[in-house]
C-alpha positions, 0 to 999 in steps of 0.5 A: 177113906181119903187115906187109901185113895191117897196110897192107892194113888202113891203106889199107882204112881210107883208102878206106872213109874216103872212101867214107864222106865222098865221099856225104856231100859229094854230100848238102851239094852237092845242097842248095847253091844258090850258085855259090861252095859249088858251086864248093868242093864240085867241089873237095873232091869231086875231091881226095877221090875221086883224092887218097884214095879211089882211091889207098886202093883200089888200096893196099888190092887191092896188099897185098890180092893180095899176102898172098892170093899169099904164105899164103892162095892155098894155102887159097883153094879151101876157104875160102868165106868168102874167095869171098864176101869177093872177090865183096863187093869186086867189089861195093864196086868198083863203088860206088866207080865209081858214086861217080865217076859221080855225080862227073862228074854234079856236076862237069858240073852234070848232077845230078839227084838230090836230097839225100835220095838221097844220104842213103840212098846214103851208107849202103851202104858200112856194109852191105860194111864190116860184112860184110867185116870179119864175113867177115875176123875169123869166117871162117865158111864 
């Protein structure tokens, strides 16, 4: 089972990969003023986000599922650190989904938010990768 912990890890690393770049993009786009960067960052947005980050995603959740089904489900009532791990991906899936949100807004030029927000924005996968990982490794509940 020590291959699917591998691959669960490989595409976790993949996404939060692209979670790290994809707000960082949205900081340089927010601040480009011509037509060409604009058009260069709507495409390195789009490929990130489908061709990386969402493919990483639903890797990640497969090997994820997988290795809960095959020897974690039987410890899975009593493992509160595993409840929280789960609420916090629920979480981060839902930042993903704002990422794609945000996406839309670029690619339709409906942005409206400056490039300071992004900047913050950019920081809050740390905050579940630190967390997550802290859950994983220490299981403390």
């Amino acid at each position: 089972m020590l291959w699917l912990k591998a691959l669960h890890l490989i595409f976790m690393v993949t996404w939060f990969a692209g979670l790290f770049y994809l707000p960082r993009l949205f900081v340089y786009h927010a601040m480009s003023d011509d037509a060409i960067s604009d058009e260069r960052f709507k495409v390195m947005e789009r490929k990130l986000y489908f061709g990386i980050m969402t493919p990483g995603m639903v890797l990640t959740f497969i090997f994820g599922l997988w290795m809960l089904q095959d020897y974690a489900w039987a410890m899975y009532g009593q493992a509160g650190w595993l409840h929280l791990k789960l609420l916090l991906l629920v979480i981060l899936i839902i930042y993903h989904w704002v990422c794609g949100r945000y996406l839309a807004d670029f690619k339709h030029n409906r942005n409206h938010k400056s490039h300071v927000f992004y900047r913050w924005f950019n920081e809050v996968p740390v905050l579940f990768l630190l967390a997550i990982v802290f859950l994983a490794v220490l299981k403390p509940f």
